[in-house]
Phi, psi and omega in degrees: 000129169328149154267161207278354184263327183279330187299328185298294173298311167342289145357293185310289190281345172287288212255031182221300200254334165306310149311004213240353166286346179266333165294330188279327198265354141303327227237321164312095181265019174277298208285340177295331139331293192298335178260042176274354173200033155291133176231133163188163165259138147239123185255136175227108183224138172224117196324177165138123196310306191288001169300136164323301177281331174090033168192148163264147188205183175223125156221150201233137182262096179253122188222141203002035164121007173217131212263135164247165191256112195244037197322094211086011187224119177291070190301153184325169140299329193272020142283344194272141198246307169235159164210148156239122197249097142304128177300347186190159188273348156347289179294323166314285177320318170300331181300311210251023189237342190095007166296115177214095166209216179302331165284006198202357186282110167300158190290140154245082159310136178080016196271322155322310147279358180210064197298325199294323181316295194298348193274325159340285185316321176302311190271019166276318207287281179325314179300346174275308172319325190288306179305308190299306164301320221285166204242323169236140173304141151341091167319299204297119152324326192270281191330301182286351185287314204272354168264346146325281178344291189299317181328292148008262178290321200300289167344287179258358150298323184294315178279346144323294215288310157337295174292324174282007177222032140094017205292112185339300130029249171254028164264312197293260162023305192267329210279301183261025177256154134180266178336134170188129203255087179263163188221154198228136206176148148253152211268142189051051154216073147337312198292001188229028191272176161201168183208176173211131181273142182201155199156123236335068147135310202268152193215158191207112171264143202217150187242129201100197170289177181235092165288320216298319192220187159274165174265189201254335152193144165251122169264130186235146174299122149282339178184153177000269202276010123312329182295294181325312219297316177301301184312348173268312215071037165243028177222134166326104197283340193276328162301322217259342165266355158291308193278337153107019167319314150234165192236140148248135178257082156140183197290115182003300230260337182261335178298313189288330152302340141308308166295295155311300166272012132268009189263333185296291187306320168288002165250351153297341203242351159277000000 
C-alpha cells in the first residue's frame, strides 16, 4: 500500500502534469500531425490495492487531434486501446521523477495494434519530460511560452489537486479563506495565465484569466524568460522584484504564502 506522501505525489502527476500532453500535442504543430487521425484511448496507470478500480490512472480520448483529458480516472479495460501499466504508484512516481531503467519501466500494452499511436504518445510524453526537467530556460520564445504555460497549469492544478486530498497544509490554508481568486500571469500574454480559486476548503484551477472578478492576488511576469528564470531557480527573487521582473499585484504577504504551495507542489513533482 502507497504511504499518504507517495498518493500525494501521484495525485500531482495524474492531475497536474499528465493533462498537460493535450496542451503540449496542441500547442506543438509537429506533434498536433500526428494525431489528425487518431481515434484511440491511452491510459497511464498505477496498480494500488486501496484503489477503487485497484488502480489510479489518467486517461486520454483522442479523436482526430482532439484530446479530451480524464484526469484521475480509470477506463475499461475494454476500451483502452494502449496503457502504460505500473506495478505500484511507487514505480510510477519514480518513473515520472526521472528514475527511468528497468525497475521502473511500465507494462506496455496495445502495443501491437497501435504501435503508431503509443510511438505518437511517447513522443508527447518526453516532449513534456523535457519541459519539465529543464534546468535553464529555453533560447526559442515558443519554447519558453509553452513551458510557462505548462509551469502554470501544472502549479495550480497541483494545489487544487493537494487540497482535495486532504494535504494538511494547504486544506488549513483553503480552509480559513475566503473567495479568494490568486493568479499566475506574464505581462501582454492572457494566454498563458492560469489562476486558482479557493474558499472554505474547496478550490478550482482554472486555465487563462479569472474575467469574473479581479483576483485577489497576482504573481506576474514581465516575461517569458523572467517567469522561467524564477520557476528554474535561477534568477534571484529579491533582485528580480527590485528590478520588476516579478510585479505582485496585492499584499506581500499573501504572494509568499502562495508562493510558498507552489513550492510544495514543485518539491512533489521533482
Amino acid at each position: 500500500m502507497a504511504s499518504r506522501e507517495d498518493i500525494f505525489t501521484n495525485k500531482i502527476f495524474l492531475c497536474g502534469a499528465l493533462p498537460l500532453m493535450k496542451t503540449i500535442a496542441t500547442d506543438v504543430p509537429d506533434l498536433a500531425k500526428k494525431f489528425e487521425h487518431t481515434h484511440a484511448v491511452v491510459q497511464i496507470s498505477a496498480k494500488d490495492p486501496e484503489a477503487p478500480a485497484g488502480k489510479y490512472a489518467t486517461h486520454f480520448v483522442i479523436n482526430s487531434g482532439v484530446w479530451e483529458v480524464h484526469a484521475d480516472k480509470v477506463s475499461d479495460d475494454e476500451h483502452t486501446d494502449v496503457e502504460l501499466a505500473f506495478k505500484s504508484v511507487e514505480q510510477m512516481n519514480a518513473f515520472f521523477k526521472g528514475k527511468i531503467g528497468p525497475a521502473t519501466l511500465p507494462k506496455m500494452k496495445g502495443i501491437a495494434k497501435n504501435f503508431g499511436t503509443f510511438l505518437s504518445f511517447m513522443m508527447v510524453l518526453l516532449k513534456m519530460s523535457s519541459l519539465l526537467t529543464a534546468t535553464e530556460a529555453p533560447e526559442d520564445e515558443d519554447t519558453q511560452k509553452l513551458m510557462v504555460k505548462c509551469f502554470f497549469y501544472l502549479l495550480t492544478s497541483g494545489i487544487s489537486t493537494l487540497n482535495k486530498q486532504g494535504h494538511p497544509e494547504i486544506k488549513e490554508w483553503t480552509t480559513k479563506s475566503p473567495d479568494r481568486v490568486y493568479a499566475l500571469a506574464v505581462n501582454d500574454h492572457p494566454e498563458v495565465s492560469a489562476f486558482l480559486r479557493i474558499k472554505a476548503g474547496k478550490s478550482r484551477a482554472g486555465r487563462g484569466e479569472y474575467k469574473r472578478a479581479m483576483p485577489f492576488f497576482t504573481l506576474r511576469f514581465d516575461s517569458f524568460k523572467s517567469a522561467l528564470g524564477t520557476l528554474l531557480g535561477t534568477d534571484d527573487m529579491l533582485d528580480a522584484t527590485k528590478n520588476g521582473r516579478i510585479i505582485m499585484d496585492g499584499g506581500p504577504e499573501f504572494g509568499a504564502q502562495f508562493g510558498g504551495f507552489l513550492l510544495v507542489v514543485g518539491d512533489y513533482a521533482k
